[in-house]
C-alpha positions in Angstrom: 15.2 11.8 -53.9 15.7 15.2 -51.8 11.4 15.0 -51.1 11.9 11.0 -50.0 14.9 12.1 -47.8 12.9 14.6 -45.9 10.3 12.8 -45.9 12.6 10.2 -44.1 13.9 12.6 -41.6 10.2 13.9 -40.8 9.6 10.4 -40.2 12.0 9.7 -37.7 11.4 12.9 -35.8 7.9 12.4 -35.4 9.1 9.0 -34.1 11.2 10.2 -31.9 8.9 12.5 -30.6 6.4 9.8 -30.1 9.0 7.5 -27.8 10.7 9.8 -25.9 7.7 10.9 -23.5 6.9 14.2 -21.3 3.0 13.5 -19.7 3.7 16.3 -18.0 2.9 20.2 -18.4 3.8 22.5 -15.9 2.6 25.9 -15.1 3.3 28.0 -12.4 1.4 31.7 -10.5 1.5 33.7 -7.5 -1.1 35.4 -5.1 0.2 38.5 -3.3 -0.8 38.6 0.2 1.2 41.4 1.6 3.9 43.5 -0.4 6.2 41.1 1.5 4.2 37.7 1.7 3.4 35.6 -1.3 1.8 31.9 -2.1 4.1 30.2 -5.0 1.9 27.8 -7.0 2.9 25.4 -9.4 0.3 23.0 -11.6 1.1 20.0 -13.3 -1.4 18.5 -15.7 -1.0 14.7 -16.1 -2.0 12.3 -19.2 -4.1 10.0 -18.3 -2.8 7.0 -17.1 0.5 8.6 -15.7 1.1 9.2 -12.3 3.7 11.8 -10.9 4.8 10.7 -7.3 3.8 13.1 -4.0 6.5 15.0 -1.8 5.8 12.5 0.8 8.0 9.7 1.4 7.5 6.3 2.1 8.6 4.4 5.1 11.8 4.3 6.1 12.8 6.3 3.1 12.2 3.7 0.4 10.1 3.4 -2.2 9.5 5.5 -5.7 11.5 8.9 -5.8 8.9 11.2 -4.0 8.8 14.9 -6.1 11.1 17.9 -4.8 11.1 21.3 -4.9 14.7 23.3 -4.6 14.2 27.1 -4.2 17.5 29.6 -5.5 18.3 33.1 -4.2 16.9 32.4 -0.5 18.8 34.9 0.9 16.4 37.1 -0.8 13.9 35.7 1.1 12.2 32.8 3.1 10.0 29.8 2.8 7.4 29.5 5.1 6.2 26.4 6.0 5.5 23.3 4.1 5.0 23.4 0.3 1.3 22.0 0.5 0.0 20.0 -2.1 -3.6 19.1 -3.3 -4.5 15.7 -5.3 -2.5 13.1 -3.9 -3.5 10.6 -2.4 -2.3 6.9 -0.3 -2.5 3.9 -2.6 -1.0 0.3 -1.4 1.9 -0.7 -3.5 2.3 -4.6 -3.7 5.8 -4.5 -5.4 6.8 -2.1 -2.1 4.9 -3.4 0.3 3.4 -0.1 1.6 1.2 2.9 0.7 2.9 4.6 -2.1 1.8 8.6 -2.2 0.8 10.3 -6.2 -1.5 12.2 -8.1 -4.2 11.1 -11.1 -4.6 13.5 -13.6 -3.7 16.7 -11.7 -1.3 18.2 -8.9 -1.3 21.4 -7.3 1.6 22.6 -5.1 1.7 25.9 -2.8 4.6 27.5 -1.1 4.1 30.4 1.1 7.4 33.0 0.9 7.7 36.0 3.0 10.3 38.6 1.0 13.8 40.3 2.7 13.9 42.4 -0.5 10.9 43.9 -1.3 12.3 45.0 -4.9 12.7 41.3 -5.8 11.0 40.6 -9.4 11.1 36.8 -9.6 12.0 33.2 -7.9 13.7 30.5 -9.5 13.4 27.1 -8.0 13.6 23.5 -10.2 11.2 20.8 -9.8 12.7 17.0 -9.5 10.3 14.5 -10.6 9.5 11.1 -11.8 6.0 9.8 -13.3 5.0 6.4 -14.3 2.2 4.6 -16.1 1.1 1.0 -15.6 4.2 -0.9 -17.7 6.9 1.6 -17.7 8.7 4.9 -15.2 10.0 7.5 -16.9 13.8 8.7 -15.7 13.8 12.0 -13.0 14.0 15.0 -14.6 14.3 18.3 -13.8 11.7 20.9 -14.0 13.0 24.7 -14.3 10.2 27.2 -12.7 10.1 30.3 -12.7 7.7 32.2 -9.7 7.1 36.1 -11.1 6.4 38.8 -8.7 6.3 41.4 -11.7 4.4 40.3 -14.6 7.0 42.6 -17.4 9.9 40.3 -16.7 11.1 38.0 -19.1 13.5 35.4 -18.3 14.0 31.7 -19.7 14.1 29.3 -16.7 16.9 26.9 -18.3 19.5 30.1 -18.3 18.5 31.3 -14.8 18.8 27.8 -13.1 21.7 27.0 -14.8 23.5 29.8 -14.1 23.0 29.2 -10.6 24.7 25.7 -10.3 27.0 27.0 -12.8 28.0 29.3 -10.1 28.0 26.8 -7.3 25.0 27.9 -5.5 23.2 25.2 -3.8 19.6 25.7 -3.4 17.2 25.0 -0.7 14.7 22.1 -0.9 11.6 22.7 0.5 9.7 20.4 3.3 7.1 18.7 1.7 3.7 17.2 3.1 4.1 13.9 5.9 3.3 11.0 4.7 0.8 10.6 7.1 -1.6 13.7 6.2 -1.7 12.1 2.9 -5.7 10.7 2.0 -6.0 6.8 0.7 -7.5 6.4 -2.6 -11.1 7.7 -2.6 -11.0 10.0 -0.2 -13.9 12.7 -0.8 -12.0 15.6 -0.2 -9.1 14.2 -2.6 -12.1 13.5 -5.5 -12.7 17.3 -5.3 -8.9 18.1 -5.4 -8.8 16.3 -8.6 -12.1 16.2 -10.1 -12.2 12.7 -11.3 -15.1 10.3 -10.7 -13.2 7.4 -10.4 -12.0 8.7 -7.0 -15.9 8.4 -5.7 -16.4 5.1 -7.3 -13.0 4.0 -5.3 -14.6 5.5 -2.1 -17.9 3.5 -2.3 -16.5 0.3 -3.4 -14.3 1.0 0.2 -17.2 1.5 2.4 -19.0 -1.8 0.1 -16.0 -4.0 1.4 -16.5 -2.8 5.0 -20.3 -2.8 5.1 -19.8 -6.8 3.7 -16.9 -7.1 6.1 -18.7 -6.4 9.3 -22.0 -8.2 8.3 -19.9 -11.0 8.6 -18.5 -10.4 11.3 -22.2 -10.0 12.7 -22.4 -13.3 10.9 -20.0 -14.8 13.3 -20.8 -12.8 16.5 -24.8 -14.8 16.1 -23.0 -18.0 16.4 -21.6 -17.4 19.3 -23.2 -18.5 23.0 -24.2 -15.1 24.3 -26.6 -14.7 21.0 -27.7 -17.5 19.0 -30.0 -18.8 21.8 -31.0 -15.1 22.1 -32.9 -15.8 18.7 -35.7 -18.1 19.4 -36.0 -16.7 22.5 -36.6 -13.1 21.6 -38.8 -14.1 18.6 -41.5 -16.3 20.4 -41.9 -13.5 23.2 -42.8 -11.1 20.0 -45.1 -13.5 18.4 -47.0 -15.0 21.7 -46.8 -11.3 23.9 -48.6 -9.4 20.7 -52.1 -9.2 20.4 -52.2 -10.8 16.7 -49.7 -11.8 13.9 -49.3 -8.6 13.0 -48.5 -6.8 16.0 -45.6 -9.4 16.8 -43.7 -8.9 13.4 -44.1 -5.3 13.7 -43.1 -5.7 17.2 -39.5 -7.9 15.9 -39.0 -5.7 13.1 -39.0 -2.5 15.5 -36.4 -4.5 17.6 -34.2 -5.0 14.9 -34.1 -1.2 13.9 -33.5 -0.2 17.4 -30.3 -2.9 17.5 -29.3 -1.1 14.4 -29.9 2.1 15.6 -28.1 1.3 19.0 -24.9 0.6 17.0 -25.2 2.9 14.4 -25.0 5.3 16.9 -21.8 4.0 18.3 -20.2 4.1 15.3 -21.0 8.1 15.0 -20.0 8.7 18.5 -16.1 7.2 17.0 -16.3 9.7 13.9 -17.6 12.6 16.5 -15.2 12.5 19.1 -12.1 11.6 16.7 -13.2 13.4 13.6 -12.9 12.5 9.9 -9.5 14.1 9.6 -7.8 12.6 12.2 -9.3 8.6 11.5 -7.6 9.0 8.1 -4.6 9.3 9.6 -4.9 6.4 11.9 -3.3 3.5 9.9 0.0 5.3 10.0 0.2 6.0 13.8 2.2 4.0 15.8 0.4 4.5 18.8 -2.9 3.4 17.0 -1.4 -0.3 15.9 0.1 -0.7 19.4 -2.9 0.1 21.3 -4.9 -2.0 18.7 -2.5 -5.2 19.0 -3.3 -4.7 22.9 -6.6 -4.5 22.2 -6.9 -7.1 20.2 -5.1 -9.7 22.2 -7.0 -9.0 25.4 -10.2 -9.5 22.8 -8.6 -13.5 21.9 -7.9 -13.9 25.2 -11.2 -13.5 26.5 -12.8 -15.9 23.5 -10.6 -18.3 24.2 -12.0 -18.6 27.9 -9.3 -16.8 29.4 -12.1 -14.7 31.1 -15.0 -12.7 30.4 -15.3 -8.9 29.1 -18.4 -8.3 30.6 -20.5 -4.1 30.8 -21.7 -3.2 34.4 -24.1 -5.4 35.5 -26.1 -2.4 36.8 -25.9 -1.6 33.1 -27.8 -4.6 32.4 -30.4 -4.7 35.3 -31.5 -1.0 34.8 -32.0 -1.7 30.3 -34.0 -5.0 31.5 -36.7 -2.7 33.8 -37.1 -0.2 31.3 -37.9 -2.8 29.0 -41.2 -4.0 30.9 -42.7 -0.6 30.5 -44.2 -1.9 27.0 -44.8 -0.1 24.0 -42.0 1.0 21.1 -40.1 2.1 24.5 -40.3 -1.4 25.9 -38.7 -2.3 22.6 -35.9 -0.5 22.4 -35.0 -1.1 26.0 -34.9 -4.7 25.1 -33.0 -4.0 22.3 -30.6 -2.4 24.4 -30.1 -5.4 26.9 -29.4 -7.2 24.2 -26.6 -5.4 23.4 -25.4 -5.0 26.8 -25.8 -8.6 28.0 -24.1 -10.1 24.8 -20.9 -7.9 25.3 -18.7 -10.7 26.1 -19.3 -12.3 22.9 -19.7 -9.2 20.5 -17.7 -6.7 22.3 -14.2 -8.1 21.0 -16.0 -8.2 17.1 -17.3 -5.0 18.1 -13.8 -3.5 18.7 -12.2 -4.9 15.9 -14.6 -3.3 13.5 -14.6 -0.3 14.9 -11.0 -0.3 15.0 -10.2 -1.7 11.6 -13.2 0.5 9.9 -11.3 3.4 12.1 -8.2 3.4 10.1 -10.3 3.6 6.6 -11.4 7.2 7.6 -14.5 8.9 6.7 -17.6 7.5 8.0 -16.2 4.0 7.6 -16.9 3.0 11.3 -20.9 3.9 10.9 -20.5 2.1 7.7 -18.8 -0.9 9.7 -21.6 -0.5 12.7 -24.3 -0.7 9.7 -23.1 -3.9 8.1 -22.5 -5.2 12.0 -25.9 -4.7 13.7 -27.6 -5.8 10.3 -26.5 -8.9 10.5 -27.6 -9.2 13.9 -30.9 -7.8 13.2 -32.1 -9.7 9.9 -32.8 -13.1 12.1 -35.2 -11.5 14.4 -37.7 -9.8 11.7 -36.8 -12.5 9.1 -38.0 -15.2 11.8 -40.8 -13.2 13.5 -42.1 -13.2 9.4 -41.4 -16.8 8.9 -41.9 -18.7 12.3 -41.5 -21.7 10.7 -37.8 -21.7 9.6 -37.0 -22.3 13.5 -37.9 -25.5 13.4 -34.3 -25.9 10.9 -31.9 -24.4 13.2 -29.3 -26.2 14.8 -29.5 -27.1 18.4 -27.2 -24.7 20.7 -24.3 -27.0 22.0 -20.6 -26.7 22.0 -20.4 -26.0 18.9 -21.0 -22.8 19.3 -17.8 -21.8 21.8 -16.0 -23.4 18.7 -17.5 -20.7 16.7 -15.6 -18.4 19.4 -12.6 -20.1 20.1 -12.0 -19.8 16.3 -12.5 -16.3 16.2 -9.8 -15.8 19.2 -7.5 -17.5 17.4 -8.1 -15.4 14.3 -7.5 -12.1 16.3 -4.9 -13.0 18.1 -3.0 -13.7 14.7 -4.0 -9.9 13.5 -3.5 -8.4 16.5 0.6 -9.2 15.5 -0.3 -7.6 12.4 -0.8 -4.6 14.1 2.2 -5.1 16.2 4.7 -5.7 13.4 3.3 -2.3 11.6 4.7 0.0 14.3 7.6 -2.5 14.6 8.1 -1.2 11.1 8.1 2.1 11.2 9.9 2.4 14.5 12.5 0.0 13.0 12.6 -2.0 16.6 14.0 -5.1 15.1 11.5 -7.0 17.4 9.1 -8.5 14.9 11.1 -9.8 11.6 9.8 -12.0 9.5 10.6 -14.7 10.4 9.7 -14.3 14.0 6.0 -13.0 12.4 6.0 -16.4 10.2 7.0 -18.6 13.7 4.3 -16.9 15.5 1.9 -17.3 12.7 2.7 -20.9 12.3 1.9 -21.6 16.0 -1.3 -20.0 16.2 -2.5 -21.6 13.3 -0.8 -25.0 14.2 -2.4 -24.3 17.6 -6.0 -23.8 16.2 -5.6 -27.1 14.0 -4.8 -29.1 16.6 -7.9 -27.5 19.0 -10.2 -28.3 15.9 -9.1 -31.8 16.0 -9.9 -32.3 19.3 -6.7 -33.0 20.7 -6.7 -29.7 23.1 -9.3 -28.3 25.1 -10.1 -25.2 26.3 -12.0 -23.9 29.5 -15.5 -23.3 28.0 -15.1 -26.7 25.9 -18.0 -29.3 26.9 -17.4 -32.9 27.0 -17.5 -33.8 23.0 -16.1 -37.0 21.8 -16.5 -36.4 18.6 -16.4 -33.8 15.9 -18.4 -32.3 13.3 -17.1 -32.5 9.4 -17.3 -29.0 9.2 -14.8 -28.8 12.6 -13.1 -31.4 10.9 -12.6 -29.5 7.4 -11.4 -26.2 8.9 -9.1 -27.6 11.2 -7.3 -29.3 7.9 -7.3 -25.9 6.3 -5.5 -24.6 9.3 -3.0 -27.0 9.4 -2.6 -26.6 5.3 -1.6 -23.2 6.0 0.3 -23.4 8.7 2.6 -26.1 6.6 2.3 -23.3 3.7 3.7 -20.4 6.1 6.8 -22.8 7.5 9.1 -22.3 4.1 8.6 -18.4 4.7 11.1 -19.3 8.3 13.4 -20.0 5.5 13.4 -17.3 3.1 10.4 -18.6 0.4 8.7 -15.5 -0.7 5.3 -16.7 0.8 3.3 -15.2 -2.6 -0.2 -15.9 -1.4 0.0 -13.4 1.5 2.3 -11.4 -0.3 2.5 -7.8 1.7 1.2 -9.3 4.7 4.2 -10.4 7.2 7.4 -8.0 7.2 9.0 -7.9 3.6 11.6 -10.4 3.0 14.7 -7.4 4.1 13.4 -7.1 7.3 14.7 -10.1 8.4 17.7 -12.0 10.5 18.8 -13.9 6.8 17.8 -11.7 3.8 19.1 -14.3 1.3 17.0 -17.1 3.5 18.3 -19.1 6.4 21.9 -20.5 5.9 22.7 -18.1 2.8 24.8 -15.0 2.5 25.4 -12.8 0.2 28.1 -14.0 -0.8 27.4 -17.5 -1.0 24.0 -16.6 -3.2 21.3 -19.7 -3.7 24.4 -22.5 -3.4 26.0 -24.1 -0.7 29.8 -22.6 -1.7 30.9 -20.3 1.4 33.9 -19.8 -1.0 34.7 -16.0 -0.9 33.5 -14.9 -4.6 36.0 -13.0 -6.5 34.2 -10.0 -8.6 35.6 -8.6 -11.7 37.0 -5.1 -10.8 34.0 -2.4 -11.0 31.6 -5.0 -10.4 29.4 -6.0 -7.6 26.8 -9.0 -6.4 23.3 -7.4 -7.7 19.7 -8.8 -7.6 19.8 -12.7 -6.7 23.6 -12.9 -6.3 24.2 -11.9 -10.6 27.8 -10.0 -11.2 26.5 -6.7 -11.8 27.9 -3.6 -13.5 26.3 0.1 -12.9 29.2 1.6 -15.2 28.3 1.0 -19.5 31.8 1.2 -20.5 33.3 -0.9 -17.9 30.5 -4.1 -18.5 31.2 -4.2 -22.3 34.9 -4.3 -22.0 34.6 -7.4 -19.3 32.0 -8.4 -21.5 34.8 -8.1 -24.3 37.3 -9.6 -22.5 35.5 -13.2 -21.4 34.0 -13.2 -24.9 29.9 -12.9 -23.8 27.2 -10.5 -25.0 26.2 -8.0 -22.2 22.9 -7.2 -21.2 22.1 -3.5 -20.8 19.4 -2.7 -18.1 18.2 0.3 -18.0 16.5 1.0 -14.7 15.5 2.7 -11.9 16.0 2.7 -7.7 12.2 3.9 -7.5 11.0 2.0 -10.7 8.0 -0.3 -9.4 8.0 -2.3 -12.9 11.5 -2.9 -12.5 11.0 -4.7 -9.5 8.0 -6.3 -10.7 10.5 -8.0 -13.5 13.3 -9.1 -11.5 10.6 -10.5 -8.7 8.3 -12.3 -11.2 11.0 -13.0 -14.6 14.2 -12.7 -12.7 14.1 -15.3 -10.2 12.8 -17.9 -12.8 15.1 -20.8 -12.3 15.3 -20.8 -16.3 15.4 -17.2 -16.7 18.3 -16.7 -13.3 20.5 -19.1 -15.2 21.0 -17.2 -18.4 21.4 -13.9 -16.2 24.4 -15.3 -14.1 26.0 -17.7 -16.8 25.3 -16.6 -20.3 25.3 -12.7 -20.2 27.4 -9.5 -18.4 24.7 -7.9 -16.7 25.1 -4.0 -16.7 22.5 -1.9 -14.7 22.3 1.6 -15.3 20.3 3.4 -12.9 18.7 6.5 -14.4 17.3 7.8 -11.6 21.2 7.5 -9.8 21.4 11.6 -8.2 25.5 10.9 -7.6 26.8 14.0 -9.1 29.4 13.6 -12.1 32.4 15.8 -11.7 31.8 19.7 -13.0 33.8 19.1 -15.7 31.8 16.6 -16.9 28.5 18.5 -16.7 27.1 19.4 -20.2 24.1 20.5 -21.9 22.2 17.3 -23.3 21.1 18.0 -27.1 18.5 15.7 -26.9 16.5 17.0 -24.0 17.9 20.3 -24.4 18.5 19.8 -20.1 22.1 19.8 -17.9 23.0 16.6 -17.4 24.8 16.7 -13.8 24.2 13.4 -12.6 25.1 10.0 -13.3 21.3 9.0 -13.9 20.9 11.9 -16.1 24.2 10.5 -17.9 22.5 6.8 -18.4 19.3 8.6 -19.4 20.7 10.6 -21.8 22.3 7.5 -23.3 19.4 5.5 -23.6 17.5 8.5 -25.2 20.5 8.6 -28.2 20.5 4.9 -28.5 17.0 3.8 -28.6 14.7 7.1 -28.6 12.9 6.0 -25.6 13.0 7.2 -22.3 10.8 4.8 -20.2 12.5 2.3 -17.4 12.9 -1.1 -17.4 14.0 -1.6 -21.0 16.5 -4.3 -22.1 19.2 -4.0 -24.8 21.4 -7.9 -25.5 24.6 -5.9 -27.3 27.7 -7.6 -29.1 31.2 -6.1 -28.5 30.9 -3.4 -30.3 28.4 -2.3 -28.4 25.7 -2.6 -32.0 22.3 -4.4 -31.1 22.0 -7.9 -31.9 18.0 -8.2 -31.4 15.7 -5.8 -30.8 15.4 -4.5 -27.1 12.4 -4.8 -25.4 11.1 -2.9 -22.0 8.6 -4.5 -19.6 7.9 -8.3 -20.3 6.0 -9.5 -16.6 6.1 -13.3 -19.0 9.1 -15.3 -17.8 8.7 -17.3 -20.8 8.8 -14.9 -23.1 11.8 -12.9 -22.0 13.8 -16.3 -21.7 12.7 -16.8 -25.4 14.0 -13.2 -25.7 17.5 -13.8 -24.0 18.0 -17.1 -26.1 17.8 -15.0 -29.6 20.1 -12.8 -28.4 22.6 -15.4 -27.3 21.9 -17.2 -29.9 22.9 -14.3 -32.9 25.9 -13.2 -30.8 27.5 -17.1 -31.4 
């Protein structure tokens, strides 16, 4: 019996041991530089799959709890600089609806010090972290660190930390990284950092989508008036001028190299005169997205026969004589007229690649310029080869200012998408949502009706009819401009999730007509809470206190439902986006159950006398969070975030809790059997 008995308590440890997770080890050095200068450096190996957050934060402040470093005994000496960090990278969020910053399998962290006592032997400072895999966020913790200048001394980190708060000293955070210098996944320099292939396989399949991006775009800018009657033009000078067969298609090929080369070379001229560094960092700059929603509506402006962007005419004449001197000269002169003489039509597809391939960073605008000119090139070779397939192209008509009409009206719609991102991080208030969704609607209400034939622009000829294909975009344009029109009114808009503002930046962010008070119903009716509670997620009576949900769960005779959460948990918000607002799921929350919230990563600070050491963790527990973690830890020997527990008065378990569930189904199924054992 005694060997079964510790076999039973072995048991449990190990399982213990198993749930309650730590992915993280953390080490820490210094280099000297000076007898008064150092470099403080702290690495954190990750298990695969985890990710621990950057110092960075996210916009306006929001977002997953970004890592922190608090320095002690700074009076001692003085941080210098940011603490710089290696590994992270930029990597767009759906659930936040923005880049969020982290590290793979590795982070490395530097803070430069500069000593007022020289005799000073070691620096304490405290790490304050979260990580998360792909289903679950582990609570903030606390890291202790200690930073030795002498390699003899020996002191535990736990004692020396604590003995600062114990004394009342507040330490000093240090300034982390902006969010801005921070790479986006792939980033070359970032695969080094970290040393993980993936990161390179990220960066290619980048640079695929924007090489396939732009040969569309060439796609388009060959249907447009300025080039597609360029085409059989061009190609019957090669294959008559030439002496044989031969001679011509070698003669159309060249041409198409040199209209690759001509904007190939454009593409480098961005990267040289801006520089890899500084393109990464485009995306983020408000002056950027201004200056490209200016650009970009002077570009749909001049498609949709407002005027003409046009290159010096001079520009023009002067390519068009150089191109009579013959030869592989001759050719690339022509090329180059090309180019010049089809600016009104390519330029603002130019720009827009250029622009949009500019904020990827790297040698993404080359790689946009590639995919571009390609596209444009193909036709002529491919044609020169196969003289023949002329004979099946469409007649050049009007059909082919519809071509750029449509594209005006498509960049006129992003060029607001450009706008509302510095509206955004300038928090103007100009561009809400639902002034993005009204705009949206009446450009693409606009375009439907222009497809139809019901409005005509300057460049439009004197058509009576449309085409099926006219016919079967201009329906698709009206579809979605019916599909954006809820948005006005507060529906979540799925489809082009992350697209317009998010749903808080908005005039009504319960929806048109509702408060938060008056939740998804038309009572105005002031609601009365229970005393400690509070309206949470989709108007449910909330409580963030354990004790004071499961006596009001006591007292009106329901089961309460424990939530164990987190401010910066992304799969938290994934369930009460996806499961929550489930009209099924929603009614069991706010009728059937006492929700109680309990936010681990909460940093209010409990009263001193309250603080004690956790014997779980073997960590202070100072703050509320760390209180809610630490009760979740003794409860259910897990430490991961969201995780659900339906309890019974006494506070015992009447099913087995569960953590993330993204099937509404299935957690309704889930809520039922706990409802259903408590009556």
């Amino acid at each position: 019996m005694r060997i079964l008995f510790i076999a039973l308590i072995a048991l449990m440890s190990l399982q213990l041991t198993a749930q309650v997770e730590d992915p993280t080890e953390w080490t820490t050095s210094v280099q000297k530089i000076s007898d008064t200068e150092y470099i403080l450096i702290t690495d954190v190996s990750i298990k695969p799959g985890w990710h621990l957050y950057s110092q960075a934060k996210g916009e306006k402040d929001e977002g997953p709890l970004p890592t922190e470093f608090s320095f002690f005994d700074t009076d001692q000496y003085d941080l210098i600089g940011v603490n710089k960090e290696k590994g992270s990278y930029a990597d767009y969020e759906k659930v936040w609806e923005m880049d969020v910053y982290h590290f793979g399998n590795y982070a490395h962290f530097e803070q430069k010090v500069k000593l007022k006592n020289p005799e000073l032997t070691y620096i304490p400072a405290e790490a304050y972290f979260m990580v998360c895999d792909d289903t679950q966020c582990l609570p903030p913790s606390p890291e202790p660190l200690i930073f030795k200048l002498d390699d003899q001394v020996d002191v535990v980190p736990d004692d020396i930390i604590n003995a600062f708060y114990d004394a009342g000293v507040a330490p000093v955070t240090a300034q982390g990284p902006a969010a801005s210098t921070i790479k986006k996944k792939g980033d070359k320099h970032e695969k080094k950092d970290l040393g993980e292939e993936d990161e390179e396989e990220e960066k290619d399949k980048s640079l695929w989508i924007v090489f396939f991006l732009s040969f569309l775009g060439g796609f388009a800018a060959l249907l447009t008036p300025c080039m597609f009657p360029m085409i059989p033009l061009t190609v019957s000078f090669f294959t008559k001028q030439s002496q044989n067969r031969v001679q011509g298609i070698r003669n159309a090929i060249l041409y198409g190299v040199f209209i690759i080369a001509i904007y190939v070379l454009l593409g480098s001229a961005i990267v040289a005169i801006f520089g890899i560094e500084a393109l990464n960092e485009l995306s983020t700059s408000v002056t950027f997205n201004i200056a490209f929603f200016v650009i970009l509506i002077v570009f749909a402006l001049s498609f949709l026969g407002a005027f003409e962007i046009t290159l010096p005419q001079s520009w023009a004449n002067s390519a068009d004589k150089q191109s009579n001197r013959g030869g592989i000269i001759g050719i690339f002169f022509m090329a180059l007229a090309l180019a010049i003489i089809s600016f009104s039509c390519t330029g603002p597809i130019v720009g827009s690649i250029l622009f949009e391939s500019s904020s990827k960073g790297g040698i993404a605008p080359i790689i946009g310029m590639l995919g571009f000119s390609t596209a444009i090139a193909l036709p002529f070779a491919l044609f020169a080869i196969f003289p023949g397939w002329m004979n099946s192209l469409p007649k050049s008509g009007g059909w082919l200012n519809t071509v750029k009409v449509f594209l005006g009206f498509l960049e006129l719609a992003f060029a607001f998408k450009f706008l509302s991102n510095a509206d955004l991080v300038m928090q103007w208030g100009l561009l809400t949502r639902e002034v993005f969704l009204v705009i949206w609607v009446a450009i693409f209400g606009t375009m439907a009706l222009y497809l139809f034939g019901k409005i005509k622009l300057p460049h439009d000829g004197p058509e009576t009819q449309i085409s099926v294909g006219r016919l079967l975009i201009g329906i698709f344009s009206l579809c979605f401009a019916i599909y954006l029109l809820p948005g006005i009114w507060g529906a979540p808009l799925k489809i082009i999730s992350g697209f317009p503002p998010p749903m808080k930046y908005s005039e009504s962010p319960y929806g048109v007509g509702y408060t938060k008070s008056s939740g998804f119903t038309s009572n105005t009716e002031t609601l009365k809470l229970p005393e400690g509670a509070e309206l949470g997620e989709y108007d449910i009576i909330t409580f963030h206190d354990y004790e004071a949900g499961l006596a009001y769960a006591k007292k009106i005779g329901k089961p309460a439902l424990v939530d164990f959460t987190g401010h910066a948990c992304v799969n938290c918000r994934r369930m009460e986006q996806l499961v929550w607002g489930e009209q099924e799921v929603l009614s069991i929350l706010k009728g059937d159950v006492v929700m109680i919230s309990l936010y681990v990563d909460e940093k209010k600070k409990l009263p001193k006398e309250e603080h004690y050491m956790s014997d779980v963790t073997g960590k202070m527990v100072r703050t509320t969070g760390n209180k809610w973690s630490e009760l979740q830890i003794k409860n259910y020997q897990i430490n991961a975030q969201p995780y659900y527990a339906i309890i019974g008065s006494d506070g015992a378990d009447l099913i087995k809790p569960v953590g993330y569930t993204p099937d509404a189904d299935e957690f309704e199924e889930w809520l039922k059997s706990g409802i259903k054992k408590y009556k």
